[in-house]
C-alpha positions as a LaTeX table, in Angstrom:
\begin{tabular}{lrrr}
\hline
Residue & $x$ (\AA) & $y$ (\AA) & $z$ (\AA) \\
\hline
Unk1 & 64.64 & $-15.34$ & 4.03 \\
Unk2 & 63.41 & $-13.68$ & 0.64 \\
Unk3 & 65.55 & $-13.27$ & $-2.58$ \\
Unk4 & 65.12 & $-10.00$ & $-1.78$ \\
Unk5 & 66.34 & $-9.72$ & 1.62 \\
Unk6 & 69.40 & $-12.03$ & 0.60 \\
Unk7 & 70.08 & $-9.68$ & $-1.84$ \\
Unk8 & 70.12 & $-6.26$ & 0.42 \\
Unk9 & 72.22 & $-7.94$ & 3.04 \\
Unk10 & 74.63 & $-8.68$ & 0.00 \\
Unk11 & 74.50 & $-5.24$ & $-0.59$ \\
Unk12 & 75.39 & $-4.31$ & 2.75 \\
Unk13 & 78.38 & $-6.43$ & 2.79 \\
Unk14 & 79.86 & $-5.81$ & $-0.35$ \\
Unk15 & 79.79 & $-2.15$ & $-0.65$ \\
Unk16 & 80.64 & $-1.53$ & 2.95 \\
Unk17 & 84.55 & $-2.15$ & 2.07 \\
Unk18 & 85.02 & 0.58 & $-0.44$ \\
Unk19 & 82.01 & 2.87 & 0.80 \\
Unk20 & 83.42 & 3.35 & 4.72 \\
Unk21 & 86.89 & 4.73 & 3.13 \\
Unk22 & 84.97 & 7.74 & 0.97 \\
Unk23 & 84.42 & 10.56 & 2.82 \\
Unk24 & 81.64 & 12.01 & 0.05 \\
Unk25 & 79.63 & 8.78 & $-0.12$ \\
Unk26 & 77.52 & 7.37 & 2.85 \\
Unk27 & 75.92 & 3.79 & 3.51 \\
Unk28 & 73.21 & 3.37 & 5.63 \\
Unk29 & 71.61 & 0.14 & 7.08 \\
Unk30 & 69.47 & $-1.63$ & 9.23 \\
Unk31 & 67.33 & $-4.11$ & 10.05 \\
Unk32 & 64.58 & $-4.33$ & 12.39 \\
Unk33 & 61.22 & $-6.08$ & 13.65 \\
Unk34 & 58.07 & $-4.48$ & 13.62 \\
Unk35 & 55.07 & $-5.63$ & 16.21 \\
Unk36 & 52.51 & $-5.30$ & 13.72 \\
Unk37 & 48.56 & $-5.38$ & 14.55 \\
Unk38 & 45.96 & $-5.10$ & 11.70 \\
Unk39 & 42.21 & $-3.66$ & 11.81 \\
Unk40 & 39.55 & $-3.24$ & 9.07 \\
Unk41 & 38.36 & $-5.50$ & 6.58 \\
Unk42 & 39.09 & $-7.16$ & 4.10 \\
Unk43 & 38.05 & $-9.09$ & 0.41 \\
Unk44 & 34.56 & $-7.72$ & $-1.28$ \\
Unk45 & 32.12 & $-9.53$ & 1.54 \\
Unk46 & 34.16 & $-6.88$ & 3.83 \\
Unk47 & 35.12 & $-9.34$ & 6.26 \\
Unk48 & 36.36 & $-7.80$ & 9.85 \\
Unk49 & 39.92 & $-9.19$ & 10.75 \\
Unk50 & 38.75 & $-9.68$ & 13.95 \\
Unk51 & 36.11 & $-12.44$ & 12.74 \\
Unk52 & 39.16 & $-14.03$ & 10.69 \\
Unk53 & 41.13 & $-13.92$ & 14.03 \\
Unk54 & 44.12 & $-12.73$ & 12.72 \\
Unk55 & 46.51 & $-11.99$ & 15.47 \\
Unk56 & 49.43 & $-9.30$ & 15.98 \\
Unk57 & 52.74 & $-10.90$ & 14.52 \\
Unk58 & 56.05 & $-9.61$ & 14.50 \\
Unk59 & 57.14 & $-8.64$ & 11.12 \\
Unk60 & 60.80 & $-7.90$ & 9.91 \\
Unk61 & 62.20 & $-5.46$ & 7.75 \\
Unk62 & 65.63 & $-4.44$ & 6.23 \\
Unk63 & 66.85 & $-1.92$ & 4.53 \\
Unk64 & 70.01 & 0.07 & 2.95 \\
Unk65 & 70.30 & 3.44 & 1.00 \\
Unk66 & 73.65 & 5.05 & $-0.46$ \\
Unk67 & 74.06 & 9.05 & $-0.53$ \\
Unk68 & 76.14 & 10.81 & $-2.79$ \\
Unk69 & 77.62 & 14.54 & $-4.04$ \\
Unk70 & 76.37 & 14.28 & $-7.26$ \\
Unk71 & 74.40 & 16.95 & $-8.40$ \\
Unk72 & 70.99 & 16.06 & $-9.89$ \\
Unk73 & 71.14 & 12.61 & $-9.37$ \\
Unk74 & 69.09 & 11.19 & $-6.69$ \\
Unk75 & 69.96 & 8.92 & $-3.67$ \\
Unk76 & 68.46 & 5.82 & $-3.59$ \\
Unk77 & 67.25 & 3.80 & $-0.96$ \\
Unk78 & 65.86 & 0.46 & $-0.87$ \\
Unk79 & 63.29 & $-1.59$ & 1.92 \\
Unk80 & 61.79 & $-4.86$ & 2.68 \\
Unk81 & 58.95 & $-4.99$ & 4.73 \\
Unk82 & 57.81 & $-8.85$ & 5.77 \\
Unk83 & 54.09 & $-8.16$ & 6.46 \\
Unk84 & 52.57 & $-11.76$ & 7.31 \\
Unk85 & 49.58 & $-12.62$ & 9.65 \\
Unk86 & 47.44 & $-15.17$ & 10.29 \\
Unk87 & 45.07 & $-16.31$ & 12.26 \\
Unk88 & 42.44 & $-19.47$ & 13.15 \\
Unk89 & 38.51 & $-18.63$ & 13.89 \\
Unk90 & 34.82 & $-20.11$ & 13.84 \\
Unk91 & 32.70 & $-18.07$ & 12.43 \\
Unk92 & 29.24 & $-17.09$ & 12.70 \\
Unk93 & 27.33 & $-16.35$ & 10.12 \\
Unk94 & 28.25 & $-17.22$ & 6.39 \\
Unk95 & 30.04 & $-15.34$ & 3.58 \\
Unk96 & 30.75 & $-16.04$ & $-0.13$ \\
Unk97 & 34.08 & $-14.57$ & $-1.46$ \\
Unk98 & 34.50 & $-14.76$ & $-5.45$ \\
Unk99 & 32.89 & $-18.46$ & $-6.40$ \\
Unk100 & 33.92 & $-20.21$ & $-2.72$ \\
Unk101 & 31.44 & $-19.97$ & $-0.05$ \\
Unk102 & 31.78 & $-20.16$ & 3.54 \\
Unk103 & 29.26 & $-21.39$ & 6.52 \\
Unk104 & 28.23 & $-20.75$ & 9.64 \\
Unk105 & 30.31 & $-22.58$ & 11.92 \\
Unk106 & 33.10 & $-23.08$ & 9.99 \\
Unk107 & 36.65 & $-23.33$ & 11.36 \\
Unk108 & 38.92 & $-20.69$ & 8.99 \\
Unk109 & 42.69 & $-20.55$ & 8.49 \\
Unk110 & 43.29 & $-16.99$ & 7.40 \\
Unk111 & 46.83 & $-16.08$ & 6.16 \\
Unk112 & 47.21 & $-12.14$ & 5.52 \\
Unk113 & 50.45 & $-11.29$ & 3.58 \\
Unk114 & 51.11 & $-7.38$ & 2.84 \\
Unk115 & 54.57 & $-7.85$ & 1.93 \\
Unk116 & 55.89 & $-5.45$ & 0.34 \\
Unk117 & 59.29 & $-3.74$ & $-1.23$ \\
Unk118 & 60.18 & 0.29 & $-1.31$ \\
Unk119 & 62.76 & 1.87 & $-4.07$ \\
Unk120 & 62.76 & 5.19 & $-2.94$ \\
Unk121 & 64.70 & 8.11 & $-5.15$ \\
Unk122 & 65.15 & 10.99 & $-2.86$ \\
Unk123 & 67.55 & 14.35 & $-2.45$ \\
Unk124 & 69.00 & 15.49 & 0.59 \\
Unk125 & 67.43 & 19.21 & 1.22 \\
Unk126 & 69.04 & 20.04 & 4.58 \\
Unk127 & 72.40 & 18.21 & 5.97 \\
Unk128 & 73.12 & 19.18 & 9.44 \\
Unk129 & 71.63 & 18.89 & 13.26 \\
Unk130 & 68.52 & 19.58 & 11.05 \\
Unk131 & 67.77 & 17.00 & 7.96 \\
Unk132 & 65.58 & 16.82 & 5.11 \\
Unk133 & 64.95 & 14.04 & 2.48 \\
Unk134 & 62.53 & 14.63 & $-0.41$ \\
Unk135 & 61.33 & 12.48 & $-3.00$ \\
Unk136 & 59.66 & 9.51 & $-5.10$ \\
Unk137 & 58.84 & 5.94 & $-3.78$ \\
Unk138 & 57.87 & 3.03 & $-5.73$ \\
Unk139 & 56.19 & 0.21 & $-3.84$ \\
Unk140 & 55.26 & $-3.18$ & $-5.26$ \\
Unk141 & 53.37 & $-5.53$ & $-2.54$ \\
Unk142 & 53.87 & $-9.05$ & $-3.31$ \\
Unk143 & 51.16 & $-10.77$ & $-1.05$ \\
Unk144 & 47.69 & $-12.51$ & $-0.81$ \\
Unk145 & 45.11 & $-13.08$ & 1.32 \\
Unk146 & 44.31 & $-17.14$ & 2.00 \\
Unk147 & 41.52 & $-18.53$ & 3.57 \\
Unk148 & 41.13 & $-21.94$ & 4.18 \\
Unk149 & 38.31 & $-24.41$ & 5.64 \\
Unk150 & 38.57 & $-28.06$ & 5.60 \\
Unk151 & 39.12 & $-28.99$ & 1.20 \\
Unk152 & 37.98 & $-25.02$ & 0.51 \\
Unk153 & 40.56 & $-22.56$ & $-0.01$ \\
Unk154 & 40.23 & $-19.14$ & $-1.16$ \\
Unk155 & 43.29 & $-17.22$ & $-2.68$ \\
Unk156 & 43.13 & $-13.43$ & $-3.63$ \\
Unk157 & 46.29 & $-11.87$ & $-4.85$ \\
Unk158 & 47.66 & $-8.69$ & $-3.97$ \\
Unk159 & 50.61 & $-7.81$ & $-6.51$ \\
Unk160 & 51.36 & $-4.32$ & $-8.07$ \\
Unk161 & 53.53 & $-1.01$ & $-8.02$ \\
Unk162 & 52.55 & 1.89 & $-6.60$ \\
Unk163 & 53.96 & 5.37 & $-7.23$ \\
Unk164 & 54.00 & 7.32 & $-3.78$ \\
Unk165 & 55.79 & 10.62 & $-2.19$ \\
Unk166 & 58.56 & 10.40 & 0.61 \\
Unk167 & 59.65 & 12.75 & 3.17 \\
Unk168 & 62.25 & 12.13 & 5.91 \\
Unk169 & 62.91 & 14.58 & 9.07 \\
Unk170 & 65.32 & 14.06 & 11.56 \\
Unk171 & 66.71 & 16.39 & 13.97 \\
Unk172 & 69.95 & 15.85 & 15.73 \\
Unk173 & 70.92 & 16.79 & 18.93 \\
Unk174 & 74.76 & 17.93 & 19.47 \\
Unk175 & 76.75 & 16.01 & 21.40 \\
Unk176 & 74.43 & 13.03 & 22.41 \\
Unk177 & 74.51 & 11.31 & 19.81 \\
Unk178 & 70.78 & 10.94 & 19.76 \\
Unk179 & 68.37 & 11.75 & 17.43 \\
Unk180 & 64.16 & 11.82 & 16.71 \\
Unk181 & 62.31 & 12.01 & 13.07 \\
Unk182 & 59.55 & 10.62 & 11.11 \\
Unk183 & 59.31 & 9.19 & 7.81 \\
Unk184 & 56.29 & 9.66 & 5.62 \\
Unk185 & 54.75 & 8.09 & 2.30 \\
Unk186 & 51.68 & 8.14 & 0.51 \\
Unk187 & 49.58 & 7.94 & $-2.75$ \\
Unk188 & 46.26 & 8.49 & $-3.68$ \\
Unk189 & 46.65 & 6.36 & $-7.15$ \\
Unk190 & 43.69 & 5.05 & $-9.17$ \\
Unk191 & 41.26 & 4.48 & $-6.92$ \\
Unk192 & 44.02 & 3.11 & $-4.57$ \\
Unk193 & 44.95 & 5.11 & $-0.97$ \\
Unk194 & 48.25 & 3.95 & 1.26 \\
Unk195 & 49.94 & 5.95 & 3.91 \\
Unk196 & 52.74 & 5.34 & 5.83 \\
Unk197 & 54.21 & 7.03 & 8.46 \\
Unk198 & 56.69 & 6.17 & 11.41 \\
Unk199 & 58.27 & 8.02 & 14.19 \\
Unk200 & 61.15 & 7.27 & 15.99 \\
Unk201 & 63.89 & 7.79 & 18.70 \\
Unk202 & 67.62 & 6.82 & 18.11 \\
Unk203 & 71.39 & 6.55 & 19.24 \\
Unk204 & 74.20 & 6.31 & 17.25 \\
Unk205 & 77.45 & 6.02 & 18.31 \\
Unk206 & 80.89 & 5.92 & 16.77 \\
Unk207 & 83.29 & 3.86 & 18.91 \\
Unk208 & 84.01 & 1.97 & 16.19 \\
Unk209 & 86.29 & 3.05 & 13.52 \\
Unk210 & 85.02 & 3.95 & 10.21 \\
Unk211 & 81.37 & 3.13 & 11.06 \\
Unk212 & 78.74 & 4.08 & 13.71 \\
Unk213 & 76.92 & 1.51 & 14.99 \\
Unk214 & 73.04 & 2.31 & 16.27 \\
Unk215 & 69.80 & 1.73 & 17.64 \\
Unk216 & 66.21 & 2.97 & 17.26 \\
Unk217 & 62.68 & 2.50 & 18.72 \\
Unk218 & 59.29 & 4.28 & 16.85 \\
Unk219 & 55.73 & 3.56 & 15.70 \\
Unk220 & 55.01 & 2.85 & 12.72 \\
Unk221 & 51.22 & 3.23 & 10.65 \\
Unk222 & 49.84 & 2.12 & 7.71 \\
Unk223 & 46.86 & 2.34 & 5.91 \\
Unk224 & 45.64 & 1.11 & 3.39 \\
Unk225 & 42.56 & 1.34 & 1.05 \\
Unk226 & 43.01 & $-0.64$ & $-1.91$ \\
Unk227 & 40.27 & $-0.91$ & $-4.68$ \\
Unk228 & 41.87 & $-1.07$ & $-8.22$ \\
Unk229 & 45.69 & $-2.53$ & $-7.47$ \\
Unk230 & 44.86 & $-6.34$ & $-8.11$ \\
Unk231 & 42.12 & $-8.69$ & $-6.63$ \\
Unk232 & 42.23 & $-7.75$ & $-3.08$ \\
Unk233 & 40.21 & $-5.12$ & $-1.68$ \\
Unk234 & 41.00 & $-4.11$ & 1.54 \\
Unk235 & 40.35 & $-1.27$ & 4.06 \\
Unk236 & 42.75 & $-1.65$ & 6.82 \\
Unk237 & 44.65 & $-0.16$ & 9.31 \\
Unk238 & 48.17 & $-1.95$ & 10.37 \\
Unk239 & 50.54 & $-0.27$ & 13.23 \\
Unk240 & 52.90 & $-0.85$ & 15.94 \\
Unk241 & 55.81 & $-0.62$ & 17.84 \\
Unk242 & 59.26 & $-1.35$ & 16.08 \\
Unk243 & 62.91 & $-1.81$ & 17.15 \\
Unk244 & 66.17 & $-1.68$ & 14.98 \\
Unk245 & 69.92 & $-2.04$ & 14.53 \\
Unk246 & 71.27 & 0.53 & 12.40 \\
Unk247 & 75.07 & 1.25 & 10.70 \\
Unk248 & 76.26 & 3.99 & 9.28 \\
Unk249 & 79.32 & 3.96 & 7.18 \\
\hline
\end{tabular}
């Protein structure tokens, strides 16, 4: 587990003891694991992931986002996403990425990491069977793309923030306790295109005191076309099914 995921959980824990008592503030949380398949190519040869035999993996994410009544101040809610595939092949025909060169016939280990981390500063526009969230995401990937054939290896880093919109709808319905939305994000920043988008079905319930306790299934997209961020260039596709456990303090 990552610094980073370490460090939500912690978050989880801690505030949950003085958060589930306020009526005006509200904790959310969950974590999940996403079934995550990737398409398109990748490094500046614009090699298929299908010749580098990288394989569906399940990925895990986590995240946890406090609401507030303050006026003008946003919410803020924070992800980890752990993107990492890999994948063994023989290939074909040859290809040179940066100053390392490849052969016919040569058995690759290909490691494809798209982590990546969301801050996301958002205001609630609608609050009832019908909700709204609006704002500003900042995502930094932290990941690489390895490739590695008997004493060759081949590292190209993929590290960087990118400034993207945010959009959550979710529409209650009374009663059930059950619920469907989507999330979006995206940017079109310097060269450099994600989008993200998810959809999703989930329960809640509240049977236990001061929290409700949930689950969710969805899809979840994302694409990316990355020229400019850092060294990796990359025209892919990754999506999925995912599941979660979710609280709600």
């Amino acid at each position: 587990m990552t610094n980073i995921s370490r460090f939500l959980l912690g978050s989880v824990f801690a505030a949950s003891a003085s958060i589930c008592q306020a009526d005006v503030i509200g904790l959310y949380s969950g974590v999940g694991i996403w079934q995550s398949d990737s398409s398109g190519n990748v490094g500046k040869s614009a090699i298929n992931t299908n010749d580098l035999g990288i394989d569906d993996s399940n990925s895990n994410f986590i995240y946890v986002a406090v609401e507030h009544p303050l006026p003008f101040i946003p919410n803020l809610r924070l992800q980890q996403t752990s993107l990492d595939q890999d994948g063994t092949s023989t290939i074909d025909s040859g290809f040179t990425s940066d100053d390392v060169t490849f052969a016919a016939g040569d058995m690759l280990r290909t490691t494809l990491d798209l982590t990546h981390q969301d801050i996301v500063l958002y205001y609630e526009i609608l609050d009832n069977w019908v909700n709204l969230d609006l704002g500003i995401s900042f995502r930094r990937f932290d990941g690489a793309l390895k490739v590695t054939s008997g004493n060759q290896q081949e590292s190209i880093s993929l590290e960087g923030f990118l400034p993207m919109v945010y959009g959550d709808a979710q529409f209650d319905l009374p009663l059930t306790g059950l619920s469907f939305g989507a999330t979006v994000t995206g940017t079109q920043f310097n060269h450099d295109t994600v989008t993200d988008y998810s959809v999703r079905l989930a329960y809640q319930s509240d049977i236990i005191p001061f929290m409700d306790l949930g689950i969710e299934a969805g899809y979840r997209e994302m694409t990316l076309d990355m020229d400019e961020l850092d060294d990796l260039q990359a025209d892919l596709t990754i999506n999925g099914p995912y599941a979660a456990v979710t609280l709600h303090f």
